[in-house]
Backbone atoms as SQL, in Angstrom:
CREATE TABLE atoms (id INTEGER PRIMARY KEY, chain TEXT, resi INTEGER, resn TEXT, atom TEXT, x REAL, y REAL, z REAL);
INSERT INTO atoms VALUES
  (1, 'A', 1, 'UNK', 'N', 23.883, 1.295, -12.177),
  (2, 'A', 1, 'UNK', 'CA', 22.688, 2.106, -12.170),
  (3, 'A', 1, 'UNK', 'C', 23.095, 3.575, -12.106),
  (4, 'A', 2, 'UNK', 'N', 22.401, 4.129, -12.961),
  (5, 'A', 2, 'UNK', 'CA', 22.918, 5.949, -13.187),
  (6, 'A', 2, 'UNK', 'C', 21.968, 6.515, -11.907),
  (7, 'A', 3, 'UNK', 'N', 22.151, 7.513, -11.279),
  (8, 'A', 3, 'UNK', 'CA', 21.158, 8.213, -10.627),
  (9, 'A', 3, 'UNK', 'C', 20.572, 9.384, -11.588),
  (10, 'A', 4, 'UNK', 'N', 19.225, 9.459, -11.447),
  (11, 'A', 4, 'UNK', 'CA', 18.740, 10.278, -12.191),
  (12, 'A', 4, 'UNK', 'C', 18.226, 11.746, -11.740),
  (13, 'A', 5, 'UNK', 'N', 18.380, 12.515, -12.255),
  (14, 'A', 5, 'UNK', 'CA', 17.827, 14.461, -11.833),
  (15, 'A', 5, 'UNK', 'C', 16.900, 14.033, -11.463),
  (16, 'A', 6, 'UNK', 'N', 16.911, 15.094, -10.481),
  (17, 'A', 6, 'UNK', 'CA', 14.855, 15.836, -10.021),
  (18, 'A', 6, 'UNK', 'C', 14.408, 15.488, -11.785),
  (19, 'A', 7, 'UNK', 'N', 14.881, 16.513, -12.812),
  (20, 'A', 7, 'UNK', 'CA', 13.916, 16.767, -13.672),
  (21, 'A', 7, 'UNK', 'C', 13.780, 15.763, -14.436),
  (22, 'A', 8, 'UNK', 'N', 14.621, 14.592, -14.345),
  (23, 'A', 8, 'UNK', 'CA', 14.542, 13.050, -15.264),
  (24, 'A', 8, 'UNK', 'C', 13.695, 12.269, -14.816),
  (25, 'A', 9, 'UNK', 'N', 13.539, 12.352, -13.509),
  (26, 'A', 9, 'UNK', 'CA', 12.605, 11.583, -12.478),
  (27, 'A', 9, 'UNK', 'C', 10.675, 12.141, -12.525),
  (28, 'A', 10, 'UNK', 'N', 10.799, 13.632, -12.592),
  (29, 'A', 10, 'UNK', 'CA', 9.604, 13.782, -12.979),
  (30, 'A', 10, 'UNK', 'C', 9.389, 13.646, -14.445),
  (31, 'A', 11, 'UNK', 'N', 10.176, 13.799, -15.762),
  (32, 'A', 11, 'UNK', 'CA', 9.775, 14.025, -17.047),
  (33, 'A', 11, 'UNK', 'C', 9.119, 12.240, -16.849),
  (34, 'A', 12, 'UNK', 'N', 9.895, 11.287, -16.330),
  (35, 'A', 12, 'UNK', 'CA', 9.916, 9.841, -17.044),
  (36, 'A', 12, 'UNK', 'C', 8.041, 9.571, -15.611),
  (37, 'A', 13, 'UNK', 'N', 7.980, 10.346, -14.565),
  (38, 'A', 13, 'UNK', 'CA', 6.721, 10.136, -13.954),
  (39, 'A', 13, 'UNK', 'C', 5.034, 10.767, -14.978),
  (40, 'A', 14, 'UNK', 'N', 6.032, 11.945, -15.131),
  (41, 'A', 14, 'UNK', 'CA', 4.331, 12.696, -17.022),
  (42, 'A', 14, 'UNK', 'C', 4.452, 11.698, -17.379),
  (43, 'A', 15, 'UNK', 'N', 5.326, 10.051, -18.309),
  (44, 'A', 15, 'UNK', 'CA', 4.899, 9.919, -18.849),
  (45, 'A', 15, 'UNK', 'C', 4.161, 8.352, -18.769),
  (46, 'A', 16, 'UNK', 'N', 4.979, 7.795, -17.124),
  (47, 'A', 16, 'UNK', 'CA', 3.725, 7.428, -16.327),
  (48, 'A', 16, 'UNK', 'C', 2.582, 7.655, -16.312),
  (49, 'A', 17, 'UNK', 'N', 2.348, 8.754, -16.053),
  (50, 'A', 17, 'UNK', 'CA', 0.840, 9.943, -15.713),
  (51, 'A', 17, 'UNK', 'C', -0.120, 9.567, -17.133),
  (52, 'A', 18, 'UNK', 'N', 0.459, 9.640, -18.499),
  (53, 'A', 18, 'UNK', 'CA', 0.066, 9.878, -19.117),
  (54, 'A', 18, 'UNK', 'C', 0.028, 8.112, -19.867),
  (55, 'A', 19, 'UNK', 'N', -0.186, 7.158, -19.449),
  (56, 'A', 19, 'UNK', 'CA', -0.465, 6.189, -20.093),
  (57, 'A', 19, 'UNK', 'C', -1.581, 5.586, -19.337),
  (58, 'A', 20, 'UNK', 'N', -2.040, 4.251, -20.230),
  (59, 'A', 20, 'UNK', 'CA', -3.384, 4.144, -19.641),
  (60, 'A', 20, 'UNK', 'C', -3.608, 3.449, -18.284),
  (61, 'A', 21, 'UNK', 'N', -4.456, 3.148, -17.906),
  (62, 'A', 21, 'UNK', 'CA', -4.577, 2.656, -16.531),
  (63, 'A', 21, 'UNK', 'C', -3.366, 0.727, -16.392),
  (64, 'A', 22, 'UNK', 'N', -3.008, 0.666, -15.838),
  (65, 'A', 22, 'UNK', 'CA', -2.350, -0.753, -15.893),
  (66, 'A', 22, 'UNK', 'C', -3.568, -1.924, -15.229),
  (67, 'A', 23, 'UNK', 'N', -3.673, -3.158, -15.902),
  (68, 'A', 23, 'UNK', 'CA', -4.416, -3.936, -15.563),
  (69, 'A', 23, 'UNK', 'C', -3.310, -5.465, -14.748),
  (70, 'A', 24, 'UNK', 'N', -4.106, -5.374, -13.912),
  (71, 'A', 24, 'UNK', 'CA', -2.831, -6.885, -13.381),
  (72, 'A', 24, 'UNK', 'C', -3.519, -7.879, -12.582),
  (73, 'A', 25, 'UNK', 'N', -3.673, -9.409, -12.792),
  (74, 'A', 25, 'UNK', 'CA', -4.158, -10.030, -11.972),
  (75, 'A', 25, 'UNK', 'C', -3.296, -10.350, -10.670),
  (76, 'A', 26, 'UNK', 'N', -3.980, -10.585, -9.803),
  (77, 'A', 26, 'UNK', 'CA', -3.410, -10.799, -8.376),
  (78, 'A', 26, 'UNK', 'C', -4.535, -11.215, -7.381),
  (79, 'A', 27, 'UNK', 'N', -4.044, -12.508, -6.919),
  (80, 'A', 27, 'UNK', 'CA', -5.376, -12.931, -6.067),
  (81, 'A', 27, 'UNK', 'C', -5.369, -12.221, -5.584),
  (82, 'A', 28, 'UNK', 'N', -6.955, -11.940, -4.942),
  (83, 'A', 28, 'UNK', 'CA', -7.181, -11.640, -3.868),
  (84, 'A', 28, 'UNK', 'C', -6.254, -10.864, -2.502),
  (85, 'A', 29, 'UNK', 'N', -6.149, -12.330, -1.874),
  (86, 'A', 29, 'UNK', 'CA', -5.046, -12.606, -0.246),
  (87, 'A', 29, 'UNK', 'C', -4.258, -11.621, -0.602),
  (88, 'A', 30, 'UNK', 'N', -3.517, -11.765, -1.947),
  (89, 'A', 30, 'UNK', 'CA', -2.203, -10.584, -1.963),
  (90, 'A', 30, 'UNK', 'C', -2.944, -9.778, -2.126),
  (91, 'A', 31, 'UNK', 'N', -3.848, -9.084, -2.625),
  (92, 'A', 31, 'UNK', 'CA', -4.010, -7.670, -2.790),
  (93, 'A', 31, 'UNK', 'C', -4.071, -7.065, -1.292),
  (94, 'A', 32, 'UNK', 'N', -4.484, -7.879, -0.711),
  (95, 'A', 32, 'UNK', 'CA', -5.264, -7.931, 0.548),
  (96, 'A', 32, 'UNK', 'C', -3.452, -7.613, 1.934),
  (97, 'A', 33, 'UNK', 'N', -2.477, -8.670, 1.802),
  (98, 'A', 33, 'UNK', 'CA', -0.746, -8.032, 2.133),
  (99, 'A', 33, 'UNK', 'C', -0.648, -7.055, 1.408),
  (100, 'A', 34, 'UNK', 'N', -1.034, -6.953, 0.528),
  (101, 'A', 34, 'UNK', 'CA', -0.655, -5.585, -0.145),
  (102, 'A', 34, 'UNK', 'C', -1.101, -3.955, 0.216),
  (103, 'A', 35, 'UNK', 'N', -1.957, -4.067, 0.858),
  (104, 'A', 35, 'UNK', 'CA', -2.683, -3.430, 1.427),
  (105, 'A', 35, 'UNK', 'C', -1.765, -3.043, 3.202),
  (106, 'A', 36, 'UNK', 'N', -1.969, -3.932, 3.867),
  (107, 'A', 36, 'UNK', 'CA', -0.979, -4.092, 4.605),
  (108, 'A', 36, 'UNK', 'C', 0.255, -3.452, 4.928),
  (109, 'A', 37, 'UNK', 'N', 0.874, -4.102, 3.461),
  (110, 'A', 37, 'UNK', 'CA', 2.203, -3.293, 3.496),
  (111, 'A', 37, 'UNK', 'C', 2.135, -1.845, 3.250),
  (112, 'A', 38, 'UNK', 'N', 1.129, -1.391, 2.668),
  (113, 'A', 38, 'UNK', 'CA', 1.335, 0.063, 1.642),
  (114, 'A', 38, 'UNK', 'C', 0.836, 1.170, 3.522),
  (115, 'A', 39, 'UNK', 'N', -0.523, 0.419, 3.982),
  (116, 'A', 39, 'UNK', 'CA', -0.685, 1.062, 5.535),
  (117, 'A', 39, 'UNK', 'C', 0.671, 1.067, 6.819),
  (118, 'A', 40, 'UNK', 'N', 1.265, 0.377, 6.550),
  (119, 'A', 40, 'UNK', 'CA', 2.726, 0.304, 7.460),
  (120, 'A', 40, 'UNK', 'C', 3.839, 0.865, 6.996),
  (121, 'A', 41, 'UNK', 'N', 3.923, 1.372, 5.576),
  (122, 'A', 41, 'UNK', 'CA', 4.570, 2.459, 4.695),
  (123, 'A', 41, 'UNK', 'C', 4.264, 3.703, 5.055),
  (124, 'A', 42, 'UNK', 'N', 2.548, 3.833, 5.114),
  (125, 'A', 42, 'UNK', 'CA', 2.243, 5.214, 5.557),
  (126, 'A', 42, 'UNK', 'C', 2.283, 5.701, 6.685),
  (127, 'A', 43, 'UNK', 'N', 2.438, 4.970, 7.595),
  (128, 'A', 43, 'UNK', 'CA', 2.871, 5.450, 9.410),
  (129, 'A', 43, 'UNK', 'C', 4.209, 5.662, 9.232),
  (130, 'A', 44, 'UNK', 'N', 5.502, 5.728, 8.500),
  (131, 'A', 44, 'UNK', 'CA', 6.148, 6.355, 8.402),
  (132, 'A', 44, 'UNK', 'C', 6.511, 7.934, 8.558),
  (133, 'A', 45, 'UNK', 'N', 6.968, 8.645, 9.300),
  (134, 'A', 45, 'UNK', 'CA', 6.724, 10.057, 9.406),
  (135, 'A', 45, 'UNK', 'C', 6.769, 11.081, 8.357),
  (136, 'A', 46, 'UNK', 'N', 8.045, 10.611, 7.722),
  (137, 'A', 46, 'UNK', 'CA', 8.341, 11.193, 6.499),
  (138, 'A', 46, 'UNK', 'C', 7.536, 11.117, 5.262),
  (139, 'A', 47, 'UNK', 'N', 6.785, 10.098, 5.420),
  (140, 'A', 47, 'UNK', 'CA', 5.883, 9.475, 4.104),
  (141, 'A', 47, 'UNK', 'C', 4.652, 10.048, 4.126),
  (142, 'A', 48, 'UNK', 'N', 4.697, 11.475, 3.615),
  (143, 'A', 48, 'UNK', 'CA', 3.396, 12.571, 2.952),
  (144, 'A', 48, 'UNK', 'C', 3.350, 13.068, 1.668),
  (145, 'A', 49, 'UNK', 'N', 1.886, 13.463, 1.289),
  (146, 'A', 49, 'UNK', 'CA', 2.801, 13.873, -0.127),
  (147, 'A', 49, 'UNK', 'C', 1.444, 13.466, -1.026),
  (148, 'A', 50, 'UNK', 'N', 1.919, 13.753, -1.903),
  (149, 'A', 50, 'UNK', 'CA', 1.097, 13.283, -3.508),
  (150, 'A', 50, 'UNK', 'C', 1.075, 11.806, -3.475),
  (151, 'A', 51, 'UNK', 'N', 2.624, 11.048, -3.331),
  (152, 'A', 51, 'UNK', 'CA', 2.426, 9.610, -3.461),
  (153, 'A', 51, 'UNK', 'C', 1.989, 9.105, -2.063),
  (154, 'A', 52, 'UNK', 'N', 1.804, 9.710, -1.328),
  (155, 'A', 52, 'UNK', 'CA', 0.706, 8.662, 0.099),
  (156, 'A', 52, 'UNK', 'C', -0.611, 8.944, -0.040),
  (157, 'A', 53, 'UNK', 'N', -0.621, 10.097, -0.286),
  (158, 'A', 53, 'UNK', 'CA', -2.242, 10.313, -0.913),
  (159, 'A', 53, 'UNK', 'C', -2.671, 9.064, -1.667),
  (160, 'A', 54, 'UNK', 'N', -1.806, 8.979, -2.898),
  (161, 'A', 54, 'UNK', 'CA', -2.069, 7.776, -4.199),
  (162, 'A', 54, 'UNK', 'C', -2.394, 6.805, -3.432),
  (163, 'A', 55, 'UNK', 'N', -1.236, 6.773, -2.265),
  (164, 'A', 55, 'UNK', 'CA', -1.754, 5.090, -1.787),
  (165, 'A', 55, 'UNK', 'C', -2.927, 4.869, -1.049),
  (166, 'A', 56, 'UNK', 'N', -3.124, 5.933, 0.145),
  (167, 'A', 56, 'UNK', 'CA', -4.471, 6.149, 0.236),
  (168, 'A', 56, 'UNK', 'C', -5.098, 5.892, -0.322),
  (169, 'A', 57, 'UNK', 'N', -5.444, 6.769, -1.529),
  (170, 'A', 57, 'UNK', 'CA', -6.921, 6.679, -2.452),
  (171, 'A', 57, 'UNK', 'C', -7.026, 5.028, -2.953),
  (172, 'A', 58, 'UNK', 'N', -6.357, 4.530, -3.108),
  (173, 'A', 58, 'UNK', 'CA', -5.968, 3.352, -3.674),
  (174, 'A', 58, 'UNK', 'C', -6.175, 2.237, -3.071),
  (175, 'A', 59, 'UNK', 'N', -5.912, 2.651, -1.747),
  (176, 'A', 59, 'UNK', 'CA', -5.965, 1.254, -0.473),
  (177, 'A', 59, 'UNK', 'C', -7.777, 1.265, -0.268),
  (178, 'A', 60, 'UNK', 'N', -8.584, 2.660, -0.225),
  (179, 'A', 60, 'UNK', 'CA', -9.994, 2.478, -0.162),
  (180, 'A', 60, 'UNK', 'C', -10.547, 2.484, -1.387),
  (181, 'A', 61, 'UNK', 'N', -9.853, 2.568, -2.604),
  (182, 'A', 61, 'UNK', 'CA', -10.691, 1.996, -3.685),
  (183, 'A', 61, 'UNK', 'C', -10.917, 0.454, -3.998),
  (184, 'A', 62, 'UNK', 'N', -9.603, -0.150, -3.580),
  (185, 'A', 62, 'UNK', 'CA', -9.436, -1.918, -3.416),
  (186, 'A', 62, 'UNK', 'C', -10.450, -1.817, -2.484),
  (187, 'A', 63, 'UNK', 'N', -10.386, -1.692, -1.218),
  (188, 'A', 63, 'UNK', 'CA', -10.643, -2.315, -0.016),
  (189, 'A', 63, 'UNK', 'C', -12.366, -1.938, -0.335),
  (190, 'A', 64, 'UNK', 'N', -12.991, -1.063, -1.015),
  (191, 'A', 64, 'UNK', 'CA', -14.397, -0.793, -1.419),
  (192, 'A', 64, 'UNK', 'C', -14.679, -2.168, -2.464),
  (193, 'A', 65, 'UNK', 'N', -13.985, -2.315, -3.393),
  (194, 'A', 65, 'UNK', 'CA', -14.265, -3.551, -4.571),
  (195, 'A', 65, 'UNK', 'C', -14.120, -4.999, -3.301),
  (196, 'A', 66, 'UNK', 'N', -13.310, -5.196, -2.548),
  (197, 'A', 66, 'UNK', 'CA', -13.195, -6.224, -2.080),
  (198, 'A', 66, 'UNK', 'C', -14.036, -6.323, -1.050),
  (199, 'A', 67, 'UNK', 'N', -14.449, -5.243, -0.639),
  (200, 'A', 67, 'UNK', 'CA', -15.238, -5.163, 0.359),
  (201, 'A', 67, 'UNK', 'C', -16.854, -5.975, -0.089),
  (202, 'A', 68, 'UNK', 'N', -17.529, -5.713, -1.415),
  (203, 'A', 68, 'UNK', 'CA', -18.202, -5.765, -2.620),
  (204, 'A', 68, 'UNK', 'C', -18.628, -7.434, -2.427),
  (205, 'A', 69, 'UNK', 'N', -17.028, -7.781, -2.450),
  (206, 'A', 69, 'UNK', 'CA', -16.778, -9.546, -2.569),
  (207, 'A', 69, 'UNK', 'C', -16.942, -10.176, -1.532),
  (208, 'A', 70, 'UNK', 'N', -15.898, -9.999, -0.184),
  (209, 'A', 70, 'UNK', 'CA', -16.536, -10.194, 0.812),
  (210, 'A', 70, 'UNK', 'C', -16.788, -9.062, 1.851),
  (211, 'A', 71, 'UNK', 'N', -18.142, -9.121, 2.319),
  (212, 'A', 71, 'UNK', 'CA', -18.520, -7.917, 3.532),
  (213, 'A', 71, 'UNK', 'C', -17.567, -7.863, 4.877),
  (214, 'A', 72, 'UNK', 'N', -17.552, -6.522, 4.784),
  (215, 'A', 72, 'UNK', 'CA', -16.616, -7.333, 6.091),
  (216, 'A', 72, 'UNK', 'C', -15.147, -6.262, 5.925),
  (217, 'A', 73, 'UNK', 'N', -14.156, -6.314, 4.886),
  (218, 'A', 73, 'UNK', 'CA', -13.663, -6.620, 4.516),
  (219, 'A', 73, 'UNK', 'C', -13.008, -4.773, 4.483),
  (220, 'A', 74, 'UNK', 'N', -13.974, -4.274, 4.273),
  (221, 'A', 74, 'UNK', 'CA', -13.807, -2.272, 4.093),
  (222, 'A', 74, 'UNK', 'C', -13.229, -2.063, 5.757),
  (223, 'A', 75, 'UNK', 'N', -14.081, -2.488, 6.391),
  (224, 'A', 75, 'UNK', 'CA', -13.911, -2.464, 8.216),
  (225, 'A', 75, 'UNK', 'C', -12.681, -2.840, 8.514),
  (226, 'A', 76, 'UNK', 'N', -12.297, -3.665, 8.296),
  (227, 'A', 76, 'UNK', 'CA', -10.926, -5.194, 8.797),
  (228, 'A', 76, 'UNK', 'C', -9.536, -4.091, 7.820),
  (229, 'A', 77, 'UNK', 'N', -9.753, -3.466, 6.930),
  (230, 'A', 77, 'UNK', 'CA', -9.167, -2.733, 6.091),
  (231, 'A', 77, 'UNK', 'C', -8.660, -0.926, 6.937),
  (232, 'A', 78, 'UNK', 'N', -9.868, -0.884, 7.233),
  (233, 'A', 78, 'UNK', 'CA', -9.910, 0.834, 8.377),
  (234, 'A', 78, 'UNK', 'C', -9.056, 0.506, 9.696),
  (235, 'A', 79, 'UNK', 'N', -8.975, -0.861, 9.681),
  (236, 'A', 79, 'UNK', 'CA', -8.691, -1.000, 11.453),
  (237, 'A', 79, 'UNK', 'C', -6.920, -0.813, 11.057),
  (238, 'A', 80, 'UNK', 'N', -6.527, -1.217, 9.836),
  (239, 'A', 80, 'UNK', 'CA', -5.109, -1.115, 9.946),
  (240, 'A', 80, 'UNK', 'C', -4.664, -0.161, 9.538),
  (241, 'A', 81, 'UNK', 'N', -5.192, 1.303, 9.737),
  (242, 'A', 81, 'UNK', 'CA', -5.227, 2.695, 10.029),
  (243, 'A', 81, 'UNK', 'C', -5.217, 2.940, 11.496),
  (244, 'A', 82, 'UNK', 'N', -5.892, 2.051, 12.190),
  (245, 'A', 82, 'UNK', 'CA', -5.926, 2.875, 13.636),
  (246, 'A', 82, 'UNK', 'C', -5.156, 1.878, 14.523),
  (247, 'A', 83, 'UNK', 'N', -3.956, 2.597, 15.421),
  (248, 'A', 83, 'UNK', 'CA', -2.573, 1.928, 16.333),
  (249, 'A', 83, 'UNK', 'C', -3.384, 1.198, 17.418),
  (250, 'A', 84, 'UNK', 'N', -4.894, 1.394, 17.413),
  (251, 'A', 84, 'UNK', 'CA', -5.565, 0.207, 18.561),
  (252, 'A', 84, 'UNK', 'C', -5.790, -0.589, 18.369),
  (253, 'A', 85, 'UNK', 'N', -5.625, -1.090, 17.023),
  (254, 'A', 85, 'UNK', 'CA', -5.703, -2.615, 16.652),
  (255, 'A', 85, 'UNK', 'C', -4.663, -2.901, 16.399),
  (256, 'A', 86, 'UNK', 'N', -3.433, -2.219, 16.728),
  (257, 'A', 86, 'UNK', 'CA', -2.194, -3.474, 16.559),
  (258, 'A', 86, 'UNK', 'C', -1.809, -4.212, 16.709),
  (259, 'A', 87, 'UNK', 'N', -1.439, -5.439, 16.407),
  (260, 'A', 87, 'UNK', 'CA', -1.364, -6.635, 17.125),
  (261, 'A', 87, 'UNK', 'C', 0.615, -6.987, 17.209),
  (262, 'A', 88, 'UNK', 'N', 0.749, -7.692, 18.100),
  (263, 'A', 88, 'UNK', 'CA', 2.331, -7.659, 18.331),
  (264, 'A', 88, 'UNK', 'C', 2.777, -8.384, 17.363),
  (265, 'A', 89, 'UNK', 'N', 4.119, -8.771, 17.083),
  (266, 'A', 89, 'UNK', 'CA', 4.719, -8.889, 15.727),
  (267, 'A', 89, 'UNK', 'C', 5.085, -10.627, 16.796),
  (268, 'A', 90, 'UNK', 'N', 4.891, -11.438, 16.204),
  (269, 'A', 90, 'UNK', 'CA', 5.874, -13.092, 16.270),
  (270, 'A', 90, 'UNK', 'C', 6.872, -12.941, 16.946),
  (271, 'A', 91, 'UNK', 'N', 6.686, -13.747, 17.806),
  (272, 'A', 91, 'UNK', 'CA', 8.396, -13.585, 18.423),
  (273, 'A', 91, 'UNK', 'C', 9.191, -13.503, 17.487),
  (274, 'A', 92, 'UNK', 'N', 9.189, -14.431, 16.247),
  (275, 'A', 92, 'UNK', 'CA', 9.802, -14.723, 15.365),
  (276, 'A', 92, 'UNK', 'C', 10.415, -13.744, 14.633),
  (277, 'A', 93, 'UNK', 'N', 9.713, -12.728, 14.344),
  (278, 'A', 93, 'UNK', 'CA', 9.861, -11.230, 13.831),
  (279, 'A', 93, 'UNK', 'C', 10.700, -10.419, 14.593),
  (280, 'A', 94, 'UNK', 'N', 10.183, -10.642, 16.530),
  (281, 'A', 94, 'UNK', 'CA', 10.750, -9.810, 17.193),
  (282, 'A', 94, 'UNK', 'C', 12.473, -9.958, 16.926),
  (283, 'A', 95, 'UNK', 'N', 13.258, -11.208, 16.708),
  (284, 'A', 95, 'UNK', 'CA', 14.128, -11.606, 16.966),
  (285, 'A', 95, 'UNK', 'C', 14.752, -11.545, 15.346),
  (286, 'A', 96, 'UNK', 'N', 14.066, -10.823, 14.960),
  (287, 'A', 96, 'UNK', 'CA', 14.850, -10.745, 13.531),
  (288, 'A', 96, 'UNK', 'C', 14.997, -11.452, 12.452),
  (289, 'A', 97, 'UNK', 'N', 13.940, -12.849, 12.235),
  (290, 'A', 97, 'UNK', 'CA', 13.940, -13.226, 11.621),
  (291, 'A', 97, 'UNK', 'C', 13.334, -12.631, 10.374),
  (292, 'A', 98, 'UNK', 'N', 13.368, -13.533, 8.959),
  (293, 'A', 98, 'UNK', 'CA', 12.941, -12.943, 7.931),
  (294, 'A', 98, 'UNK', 'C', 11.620, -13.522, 7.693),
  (295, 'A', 99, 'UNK', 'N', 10.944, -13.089, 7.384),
  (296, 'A', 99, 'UNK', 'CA', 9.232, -13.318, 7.354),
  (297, 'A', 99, 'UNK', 'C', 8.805, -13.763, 6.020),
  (298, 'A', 100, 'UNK', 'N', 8.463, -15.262, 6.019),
  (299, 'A', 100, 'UNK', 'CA', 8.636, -16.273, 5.227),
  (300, 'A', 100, 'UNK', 'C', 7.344, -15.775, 4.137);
């Protein structure tokens, strides 16, 4: 794998930018871990910017459509923004296992 410039990395993101929207099926449930994961990405300290924004905007545009499908669902979505609903990780997790 080559490493690529600052300026290779943004020319090849324009032309990202500039194609059309991507369409992809994915149940539900995953969109739904997916979500998940992208909110436990963004409590990262370092992780600000243009691309957390994206994920932002992105996590309440899903979580609005799914919300749509089932009610409920926008709420249960906000809570894994706020550190008072955290819930503790599996022992299983605690101890290092890999999360099946």
């Amino acid at each position: 794998m080559r490493r690529l410039t600052k300026e290779e990395s943004l020319e090849l993101y324009r032309q990202l930018d500039a194609l059309a929207p991507v369409t992809l099926v994915i149940p539900a449930a995953v969109v739904f871990n997916l979500i998940g994961q992208c909110q436990l990405a963004l409590r990262h300290p370092s992780n600000h910017g243009p691309s957390a924004l994206a994920a932002r905007q992105w996590i309440e545009q899903v979580a609005r459509y799914l919300d749509g499908l089932v009610p409920g669902t926008f709420d249960l979505v906000q809570m894994g923004f706020d550190g008072r609903f955290d819930q503790p990780a599996p022992a299983s997790q605690e101890e290092g296992e890999a999360d099946a």
